[in-house]
C-alpha positions in Angstrom: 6.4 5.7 -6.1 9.4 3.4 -6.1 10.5 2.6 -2.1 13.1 0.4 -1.2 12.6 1.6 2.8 9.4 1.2 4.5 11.1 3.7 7.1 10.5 6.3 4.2 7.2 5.5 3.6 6.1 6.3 7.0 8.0 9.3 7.3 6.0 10.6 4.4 3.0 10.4 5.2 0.8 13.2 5.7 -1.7 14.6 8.5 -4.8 12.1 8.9 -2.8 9.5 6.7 -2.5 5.9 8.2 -0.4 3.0 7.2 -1.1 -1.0 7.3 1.4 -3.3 6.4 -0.2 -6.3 5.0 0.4 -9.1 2.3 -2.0 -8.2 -0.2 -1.3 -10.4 -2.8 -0.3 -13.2 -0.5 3.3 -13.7 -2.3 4.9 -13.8 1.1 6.3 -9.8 1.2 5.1 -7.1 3.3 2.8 -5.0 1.2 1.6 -1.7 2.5 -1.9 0.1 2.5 -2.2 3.7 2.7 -5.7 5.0 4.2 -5.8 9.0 3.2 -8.8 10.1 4.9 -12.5 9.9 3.9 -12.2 12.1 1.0 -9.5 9.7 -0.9 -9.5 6.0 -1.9 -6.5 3.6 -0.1 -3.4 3.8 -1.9 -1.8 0.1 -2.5 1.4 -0.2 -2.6 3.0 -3.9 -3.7 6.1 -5.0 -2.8 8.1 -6.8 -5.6 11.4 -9.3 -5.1 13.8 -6.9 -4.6 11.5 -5.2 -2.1 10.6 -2.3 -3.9 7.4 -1.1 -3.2 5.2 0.2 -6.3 1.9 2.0 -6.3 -0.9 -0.2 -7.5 -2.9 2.3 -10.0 -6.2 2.7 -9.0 -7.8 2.1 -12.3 -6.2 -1.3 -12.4 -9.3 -3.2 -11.7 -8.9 -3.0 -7.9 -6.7 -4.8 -5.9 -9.5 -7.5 -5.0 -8.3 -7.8 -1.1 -11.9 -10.0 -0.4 -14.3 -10.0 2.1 -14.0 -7.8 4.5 -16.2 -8.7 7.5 
């Protein structure tokens, strides 16, 4: 998923999806994390310098966000 808009993002997400912005990888851009319900892992999705967001796969070893308190 290639995103240049976060506007889009949000508008396509689905029934009992949520969105978080966040800096993930602490690189100073808005990063976004896609919660799909209990039945699905988070979807990651990294913004790079041209502020296109792509989707972190899940079997790239995680996106290691810390503890989480």
């Amino acid at each position: 998923m290639a995103l240049s808009n976060p506007a889009d993002l949000a508008s396509r997400l689905h029934k009992g999806q949520r969105l978080m912005a966040l800096d993930a990888n602490h690189d100073g851009r808005t990063d976004f994390l896609i919660f799909q319900g209990a039945e699905r892992a988070p979807l990651l999705l990294l913004a790079n310098a041209e502020g296109v967001l792509s989707e972190v796969p899940a079997d790239a070893g995680g996106f290691g966000l810390g503890n989480i308190a």
